[in-house]
TIVEXFI-467425 format. One record per residue: residue number from 0; x, y, z of N, C-alpha, C in turn. Coordinates in Angstrom, 1 decimal. Layout:
# TIVEXFI-467425
+-----+--------+--------+--------+--------+--------+--------+--------+--------+--------+
| num |    n.u |    n.v |    n.w |   ca.u |   ca.v |   ca.w |    c.u |    c.v |    c.w |
+-----+--------+--------+--------+--------+--------+--------+--------+--------+--------+
| NUM |      X |      Y |      Z |      X |      Y |      Z |      X |      Y |      Z |
...
+-----+--------+--------+--------+--------+--------+--------+--------+--------+--------+
END
This chain:
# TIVEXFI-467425
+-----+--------+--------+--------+--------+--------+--------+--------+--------+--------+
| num |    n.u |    n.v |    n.w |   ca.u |   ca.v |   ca.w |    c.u |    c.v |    c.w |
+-----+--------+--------+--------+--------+--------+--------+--------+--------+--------+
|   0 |   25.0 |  -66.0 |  171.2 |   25.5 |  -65.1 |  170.2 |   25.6 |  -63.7 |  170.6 |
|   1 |   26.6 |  -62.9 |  170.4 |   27.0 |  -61.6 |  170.6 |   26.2 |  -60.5 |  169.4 |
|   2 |   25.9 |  -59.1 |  169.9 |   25.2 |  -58.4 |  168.6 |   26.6 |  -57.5 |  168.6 |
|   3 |   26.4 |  -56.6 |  167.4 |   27.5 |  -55.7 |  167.0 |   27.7 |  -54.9 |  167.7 |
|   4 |   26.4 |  -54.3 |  169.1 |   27.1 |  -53.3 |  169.8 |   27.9 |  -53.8 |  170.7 |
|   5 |   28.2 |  -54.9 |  171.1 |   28.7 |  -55.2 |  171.9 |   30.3 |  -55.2 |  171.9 |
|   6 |   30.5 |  -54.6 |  170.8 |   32.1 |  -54.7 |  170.0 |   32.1 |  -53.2 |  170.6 |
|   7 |   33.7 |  -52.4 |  171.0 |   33.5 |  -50.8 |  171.8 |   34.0 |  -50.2 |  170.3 |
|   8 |   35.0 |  -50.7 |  169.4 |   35.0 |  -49.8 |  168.4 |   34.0 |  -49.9 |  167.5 |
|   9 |   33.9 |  -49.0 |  166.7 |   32.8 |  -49.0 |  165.8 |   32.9 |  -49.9 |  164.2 |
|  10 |   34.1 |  -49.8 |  164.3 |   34.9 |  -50.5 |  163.0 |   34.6 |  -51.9 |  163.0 |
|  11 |   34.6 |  -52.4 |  164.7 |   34.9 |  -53.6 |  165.1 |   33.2 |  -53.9 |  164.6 |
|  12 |   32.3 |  -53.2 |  165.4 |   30.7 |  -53.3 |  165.1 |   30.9 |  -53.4 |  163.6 |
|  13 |   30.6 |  -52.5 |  162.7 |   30.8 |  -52.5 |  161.3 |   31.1 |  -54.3 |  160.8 |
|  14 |   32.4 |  -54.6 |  161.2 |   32.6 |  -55.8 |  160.8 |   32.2 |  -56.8 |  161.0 |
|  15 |   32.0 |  -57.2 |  162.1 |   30.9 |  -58.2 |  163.0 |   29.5 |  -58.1 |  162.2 |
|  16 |   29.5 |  -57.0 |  162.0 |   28.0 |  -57.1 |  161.0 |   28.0 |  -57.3 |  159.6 |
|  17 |   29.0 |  -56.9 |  158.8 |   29.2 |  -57.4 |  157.7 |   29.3 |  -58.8 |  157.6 |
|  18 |   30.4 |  -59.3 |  158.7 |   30.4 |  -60.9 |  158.5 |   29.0 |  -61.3 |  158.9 |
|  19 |   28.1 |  -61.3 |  159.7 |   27.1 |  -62.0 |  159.9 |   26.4 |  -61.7 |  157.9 |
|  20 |   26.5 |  -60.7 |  158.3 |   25.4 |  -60.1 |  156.5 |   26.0 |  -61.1 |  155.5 |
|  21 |   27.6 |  -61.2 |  155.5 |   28.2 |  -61.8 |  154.3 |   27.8 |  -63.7 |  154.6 |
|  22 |   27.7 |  -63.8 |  155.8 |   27.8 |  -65.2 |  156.1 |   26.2 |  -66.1 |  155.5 |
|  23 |   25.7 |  -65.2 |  155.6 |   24.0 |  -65.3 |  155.0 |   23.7 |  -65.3 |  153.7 |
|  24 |   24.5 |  -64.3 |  152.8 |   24.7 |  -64.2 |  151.3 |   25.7 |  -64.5 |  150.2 |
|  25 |   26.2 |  -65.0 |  151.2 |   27.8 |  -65.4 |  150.8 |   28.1 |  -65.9 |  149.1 |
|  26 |   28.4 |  -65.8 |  148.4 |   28.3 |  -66.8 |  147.2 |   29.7 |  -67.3 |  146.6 |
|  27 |   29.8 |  -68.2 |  146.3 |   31.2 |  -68.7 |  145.6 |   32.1 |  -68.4 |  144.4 |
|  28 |   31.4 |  -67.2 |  143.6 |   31.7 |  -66.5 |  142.6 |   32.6 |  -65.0 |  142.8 |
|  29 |   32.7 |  -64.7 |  143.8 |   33.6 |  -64.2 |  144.4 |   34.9 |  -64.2 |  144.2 |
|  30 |   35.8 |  -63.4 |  143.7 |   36.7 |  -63.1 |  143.4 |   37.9 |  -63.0 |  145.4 |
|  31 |   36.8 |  -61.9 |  145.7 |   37.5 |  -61.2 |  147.1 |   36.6 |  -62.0 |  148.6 |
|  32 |   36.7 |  -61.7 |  149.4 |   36.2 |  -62.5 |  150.5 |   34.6 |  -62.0 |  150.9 |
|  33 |   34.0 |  -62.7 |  151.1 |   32.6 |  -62.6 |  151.2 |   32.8 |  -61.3 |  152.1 |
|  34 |   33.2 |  -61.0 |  153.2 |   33.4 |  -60.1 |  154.2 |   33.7 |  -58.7 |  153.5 |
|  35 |   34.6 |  -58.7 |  152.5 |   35.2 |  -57.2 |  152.0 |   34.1 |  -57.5 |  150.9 |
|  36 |   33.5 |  -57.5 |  149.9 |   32.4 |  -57.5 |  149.2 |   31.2 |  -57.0 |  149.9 |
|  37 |   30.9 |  -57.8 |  151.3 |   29.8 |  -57.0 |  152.5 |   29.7 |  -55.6 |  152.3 |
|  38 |   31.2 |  -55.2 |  153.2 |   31.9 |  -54.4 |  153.3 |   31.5 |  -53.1 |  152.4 |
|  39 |   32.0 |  -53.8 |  151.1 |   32.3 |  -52.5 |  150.1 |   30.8 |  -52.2 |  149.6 |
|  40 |   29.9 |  -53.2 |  149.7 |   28.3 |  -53.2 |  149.3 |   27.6 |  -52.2 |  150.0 |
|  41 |   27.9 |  -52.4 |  151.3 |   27.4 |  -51.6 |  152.5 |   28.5 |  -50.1 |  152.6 |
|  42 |   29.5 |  -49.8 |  151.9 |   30.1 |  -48.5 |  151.3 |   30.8 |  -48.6 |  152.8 |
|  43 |   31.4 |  -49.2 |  153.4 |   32.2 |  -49.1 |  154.5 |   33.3 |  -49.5 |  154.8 |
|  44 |   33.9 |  -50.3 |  153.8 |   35.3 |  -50.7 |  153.7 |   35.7 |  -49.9 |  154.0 |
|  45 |   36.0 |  -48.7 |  153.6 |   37.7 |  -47.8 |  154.3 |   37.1 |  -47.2 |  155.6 |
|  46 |   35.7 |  -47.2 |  155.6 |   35.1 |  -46.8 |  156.9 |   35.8 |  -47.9 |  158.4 |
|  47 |   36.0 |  -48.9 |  158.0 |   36.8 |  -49.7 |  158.8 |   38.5 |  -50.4 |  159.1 |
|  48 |   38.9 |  -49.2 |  158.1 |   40.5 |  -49.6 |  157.8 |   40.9 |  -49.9 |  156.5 |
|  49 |   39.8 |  -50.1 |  155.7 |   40.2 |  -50.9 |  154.6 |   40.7 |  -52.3 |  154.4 |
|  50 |   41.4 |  -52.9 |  152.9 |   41.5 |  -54.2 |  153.4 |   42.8 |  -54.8 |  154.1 |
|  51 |   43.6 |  -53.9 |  154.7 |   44.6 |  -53.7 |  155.4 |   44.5 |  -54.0 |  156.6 |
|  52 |   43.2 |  -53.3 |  157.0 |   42.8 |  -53.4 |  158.7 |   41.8 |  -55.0 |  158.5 |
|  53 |   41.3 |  -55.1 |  157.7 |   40.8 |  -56.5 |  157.6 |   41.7 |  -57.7 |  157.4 |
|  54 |   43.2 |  -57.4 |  157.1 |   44.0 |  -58.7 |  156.6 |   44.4 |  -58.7 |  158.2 |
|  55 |   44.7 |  -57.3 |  158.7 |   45.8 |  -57.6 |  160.1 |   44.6 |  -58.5 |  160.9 |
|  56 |   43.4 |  -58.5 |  161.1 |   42.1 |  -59.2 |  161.8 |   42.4 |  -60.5 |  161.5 |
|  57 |   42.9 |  -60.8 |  160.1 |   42.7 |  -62.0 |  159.7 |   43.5 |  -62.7 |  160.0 |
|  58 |   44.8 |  -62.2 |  160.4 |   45.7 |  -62.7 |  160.5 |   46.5 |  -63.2 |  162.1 |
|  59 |   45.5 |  -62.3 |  163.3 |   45.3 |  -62.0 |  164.2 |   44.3 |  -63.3 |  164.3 |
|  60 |   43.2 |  -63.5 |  163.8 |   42.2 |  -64.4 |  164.3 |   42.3 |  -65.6 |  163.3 |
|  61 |   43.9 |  -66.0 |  163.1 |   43.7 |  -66.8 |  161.8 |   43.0 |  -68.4 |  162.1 |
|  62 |   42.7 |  -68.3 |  163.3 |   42.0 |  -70.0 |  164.1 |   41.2 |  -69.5 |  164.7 |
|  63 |   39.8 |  -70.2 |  164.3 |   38.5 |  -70.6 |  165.3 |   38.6 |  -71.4 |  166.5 |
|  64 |   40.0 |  -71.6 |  166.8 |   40.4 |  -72.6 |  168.3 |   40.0 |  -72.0 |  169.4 |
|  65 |   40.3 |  -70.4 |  169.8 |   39.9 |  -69.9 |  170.9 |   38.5 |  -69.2 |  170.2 |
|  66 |   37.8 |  -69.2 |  169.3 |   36.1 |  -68.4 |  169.4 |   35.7 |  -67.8 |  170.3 |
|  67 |   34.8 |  -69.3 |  171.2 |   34.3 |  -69.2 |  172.4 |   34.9 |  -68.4 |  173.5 |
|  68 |   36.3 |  -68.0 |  173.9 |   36.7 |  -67.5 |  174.8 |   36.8 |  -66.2 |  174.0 |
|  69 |   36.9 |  -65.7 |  172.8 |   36.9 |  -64.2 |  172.2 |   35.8 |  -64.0 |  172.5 |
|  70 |   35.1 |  -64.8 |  172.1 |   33.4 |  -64.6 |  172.0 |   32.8 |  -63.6 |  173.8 |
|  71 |   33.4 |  -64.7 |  175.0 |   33.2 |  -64.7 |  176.0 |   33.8 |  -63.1 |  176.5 |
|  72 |   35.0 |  -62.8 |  176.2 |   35.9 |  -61.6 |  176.4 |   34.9 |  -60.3 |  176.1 |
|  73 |   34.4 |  -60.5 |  174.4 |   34.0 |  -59.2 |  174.1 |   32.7 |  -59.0 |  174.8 |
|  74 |   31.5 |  -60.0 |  175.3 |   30.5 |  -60.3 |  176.2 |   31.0 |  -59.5 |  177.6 |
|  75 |   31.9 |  -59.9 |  178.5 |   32.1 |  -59.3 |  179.5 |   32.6 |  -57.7 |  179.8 |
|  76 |   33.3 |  -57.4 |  178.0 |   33.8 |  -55.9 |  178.5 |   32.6 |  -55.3 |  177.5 |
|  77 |   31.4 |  -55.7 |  177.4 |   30.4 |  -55.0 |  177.0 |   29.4 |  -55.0 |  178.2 |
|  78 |   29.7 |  -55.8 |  178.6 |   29.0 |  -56.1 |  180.5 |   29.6 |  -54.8 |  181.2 |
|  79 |   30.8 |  -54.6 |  181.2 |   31.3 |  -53.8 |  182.1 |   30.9 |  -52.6 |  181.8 |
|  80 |   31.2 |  -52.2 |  180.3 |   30.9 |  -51.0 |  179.9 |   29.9 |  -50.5 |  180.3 |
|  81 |   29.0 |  -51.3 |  180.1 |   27.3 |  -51.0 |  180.5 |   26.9 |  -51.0 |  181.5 |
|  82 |   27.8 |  -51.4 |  182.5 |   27.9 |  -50.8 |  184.0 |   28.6 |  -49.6 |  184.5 |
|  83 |   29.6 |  -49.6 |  183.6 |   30.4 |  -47.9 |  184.2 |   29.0 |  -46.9 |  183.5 |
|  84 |   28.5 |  -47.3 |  182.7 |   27.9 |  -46.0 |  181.8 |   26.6 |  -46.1 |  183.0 |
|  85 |   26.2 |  -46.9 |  183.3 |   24.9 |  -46.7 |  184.2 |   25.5 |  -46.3 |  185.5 |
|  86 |   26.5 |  -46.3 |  186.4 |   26.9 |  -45.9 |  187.4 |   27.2 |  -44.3 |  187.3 |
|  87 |   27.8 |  -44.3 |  186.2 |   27.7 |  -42.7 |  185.8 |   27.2 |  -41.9 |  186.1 |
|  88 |   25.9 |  -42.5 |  185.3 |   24.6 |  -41.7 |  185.3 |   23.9 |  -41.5 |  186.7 |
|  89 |   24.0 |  -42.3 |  187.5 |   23.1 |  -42.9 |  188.8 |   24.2 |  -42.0 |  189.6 |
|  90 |   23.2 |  -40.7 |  190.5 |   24.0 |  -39.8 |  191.2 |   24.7 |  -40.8 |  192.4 |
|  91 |   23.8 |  -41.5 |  193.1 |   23.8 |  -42.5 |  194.4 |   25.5 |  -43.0 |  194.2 |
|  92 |   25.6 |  -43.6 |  193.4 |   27.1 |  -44.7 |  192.8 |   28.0 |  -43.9 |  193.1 |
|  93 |   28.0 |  -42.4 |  192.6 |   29.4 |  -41.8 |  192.5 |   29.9 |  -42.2 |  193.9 |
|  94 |   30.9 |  -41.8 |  194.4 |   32.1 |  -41.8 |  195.6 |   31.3 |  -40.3 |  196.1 |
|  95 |   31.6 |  -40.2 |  197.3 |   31.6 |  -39.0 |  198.2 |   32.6 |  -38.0 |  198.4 |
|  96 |   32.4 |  -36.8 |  197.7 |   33.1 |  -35.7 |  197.0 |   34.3 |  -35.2 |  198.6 |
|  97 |   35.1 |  -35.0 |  198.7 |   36.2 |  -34.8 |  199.6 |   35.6 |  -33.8 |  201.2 |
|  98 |   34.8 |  -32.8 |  200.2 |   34.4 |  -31.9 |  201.2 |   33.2 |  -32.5 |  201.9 |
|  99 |   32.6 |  -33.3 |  202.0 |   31.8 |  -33.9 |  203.0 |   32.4 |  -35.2 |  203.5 |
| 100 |   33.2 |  -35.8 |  203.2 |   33.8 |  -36.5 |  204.3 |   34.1 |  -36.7 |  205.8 |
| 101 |   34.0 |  -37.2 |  206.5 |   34.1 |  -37.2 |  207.7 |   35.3 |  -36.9 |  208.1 |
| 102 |   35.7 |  -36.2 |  208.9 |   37.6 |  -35.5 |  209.3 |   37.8 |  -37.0 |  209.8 |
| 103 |   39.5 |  -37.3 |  209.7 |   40.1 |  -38.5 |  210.0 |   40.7 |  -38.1 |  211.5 |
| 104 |   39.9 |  -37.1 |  212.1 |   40.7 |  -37.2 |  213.5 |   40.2 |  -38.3 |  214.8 |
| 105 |   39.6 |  -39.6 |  214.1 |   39.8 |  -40.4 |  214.6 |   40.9 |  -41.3 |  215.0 |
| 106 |   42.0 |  -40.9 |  215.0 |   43.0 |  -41.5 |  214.9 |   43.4 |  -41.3 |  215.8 |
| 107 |   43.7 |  -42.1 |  216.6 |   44.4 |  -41.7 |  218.2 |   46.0 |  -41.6 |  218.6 |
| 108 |   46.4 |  -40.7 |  219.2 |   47.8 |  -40.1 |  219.3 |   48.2 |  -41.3 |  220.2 |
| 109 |   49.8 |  -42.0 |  219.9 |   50.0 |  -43.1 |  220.5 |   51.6 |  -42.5 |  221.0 |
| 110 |   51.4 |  -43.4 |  222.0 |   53.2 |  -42.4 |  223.0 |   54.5 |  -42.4 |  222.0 |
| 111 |   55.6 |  -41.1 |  222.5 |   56.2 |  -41.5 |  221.2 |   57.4 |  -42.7 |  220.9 |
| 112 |   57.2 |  -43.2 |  222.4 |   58.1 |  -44.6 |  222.7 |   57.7 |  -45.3 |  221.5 |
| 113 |   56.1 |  -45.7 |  221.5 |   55.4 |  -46.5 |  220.7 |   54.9 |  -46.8 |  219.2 |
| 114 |   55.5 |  -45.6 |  218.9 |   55.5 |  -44.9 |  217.6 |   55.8 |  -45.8 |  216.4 |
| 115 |   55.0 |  -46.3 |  215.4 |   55.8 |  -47.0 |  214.5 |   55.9 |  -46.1 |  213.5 |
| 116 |   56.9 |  -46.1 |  212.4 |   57.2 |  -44.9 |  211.2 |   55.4 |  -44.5 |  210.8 |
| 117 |   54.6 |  -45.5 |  210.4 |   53.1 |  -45.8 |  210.5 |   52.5 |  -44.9 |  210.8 |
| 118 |   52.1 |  -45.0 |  212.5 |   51.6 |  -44.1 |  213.3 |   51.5 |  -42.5 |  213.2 |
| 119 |   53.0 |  -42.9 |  213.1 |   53.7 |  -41.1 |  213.2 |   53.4 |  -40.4 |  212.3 |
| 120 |   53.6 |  -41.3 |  210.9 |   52.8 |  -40.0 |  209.7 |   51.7 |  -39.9 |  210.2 |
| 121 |   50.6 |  -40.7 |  210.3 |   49.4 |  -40.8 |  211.0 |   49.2 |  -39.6 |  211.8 |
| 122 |   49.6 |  -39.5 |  212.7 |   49.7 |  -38.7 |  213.6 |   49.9 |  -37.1 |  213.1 |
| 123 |   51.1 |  -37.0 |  212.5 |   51.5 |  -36.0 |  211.7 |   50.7 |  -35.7 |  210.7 |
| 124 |   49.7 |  -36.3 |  210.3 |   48.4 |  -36.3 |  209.2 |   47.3 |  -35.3 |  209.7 |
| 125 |   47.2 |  -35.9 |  211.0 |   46.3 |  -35.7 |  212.1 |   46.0 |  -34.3 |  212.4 |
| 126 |   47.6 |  -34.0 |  213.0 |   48.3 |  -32.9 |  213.4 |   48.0 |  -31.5 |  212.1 |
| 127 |   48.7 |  -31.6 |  211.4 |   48.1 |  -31.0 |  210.2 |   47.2 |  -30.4 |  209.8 |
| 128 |   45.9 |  -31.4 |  210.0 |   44.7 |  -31.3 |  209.7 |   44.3 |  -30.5 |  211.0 |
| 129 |   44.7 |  -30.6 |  212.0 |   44.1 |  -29.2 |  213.0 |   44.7 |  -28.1 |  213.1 |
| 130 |   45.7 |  -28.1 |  212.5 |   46.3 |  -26.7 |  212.0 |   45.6 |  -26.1 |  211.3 |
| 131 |   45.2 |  -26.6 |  210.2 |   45.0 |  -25.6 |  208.9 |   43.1 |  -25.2 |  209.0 |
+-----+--------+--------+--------+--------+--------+--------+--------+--------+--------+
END
C-alpha cells in the first residue's frame, strides 16, 4: 500500500487520504459520495478542485482494471523524486562545474587527407580552445 506523500500534488495527497478516511467511515445514508463528504468534513473540498476536479478523477479512473499498475507508477515516481531530492542535497552527486574540467586537448590532429567531417570539427574544437 502507498501513503499520501507519495502522490507529488498535494490535491492528489489530500484525496488519497480522504478516500482511505472515507473508506473506513463510509456509511450508506449518504446523499453525495463517501469521498466528497470526507472531503468537505476535513474542509478541503475546493482545496482540491472541488467536485469538478473529483468528477474529472472519476471519470479518468472509472475501472479498478489497471490499480496495481497506477498503484506501481505513483510508487516509482515517488522513488525517483526522493532520489533527485537527496542527490541534490549530497555535494559528491552534482556533475563537475565546467571550470575544473580537464581541457579536451586530448584529441589528436589527424592528416587532412584523413579527415572525416567528425574529426575536423574536432580538431577545429581543439584549435579554438588554444587560441583563446
Amino acid at each position: 500500500m502507498i501513503e499520501a506523500p507519495a502522490f507529488y500534488r498535494v490535491a492528489h495527497q489530500k484525496i488519497y487520504d480522504a478516500m482511505v478516511g472515507a473508506a473506513t467511515t463510509a456509511t450508506s445514508a449518504s446523499t453525495s459520495s463517501p469521498l466528497t463528504e470526507e472531503l468537505r468534513k476535513r474542509g478541503e473540498l475546493e482545496a482540491v478542485g472541488g467536485i469538478a476536479a473529483l468528477t474529472q478523477i472519476t471519470e479518468y479512473a472509472a475501472t479498478s482494471a489497471n490499480l496495481e499498475q497506477h498503484i506501481r507508477i505513483v510508487h516509482e515516481k515517488a522513488v525517483l523524486r526522493a532520489l533527485i531530492k537527496a542527490a541534490s542535497r549530497d555535494p559528491a552527486a552534482r556533475r563537475t562545474p565546467p571550470a575544473t574540467r580537464p581541457p579536451r586537448s586530448s584529441i589528436a590532429p589527424s592528416s587532412a587527407s584523413s579527415r572525416s567531417p567528425t574529426s575536423a570539427c574536432a580538431q577545429g574544437f581543439v584549435s579554438m580552445q588554444g587560441s583563446a
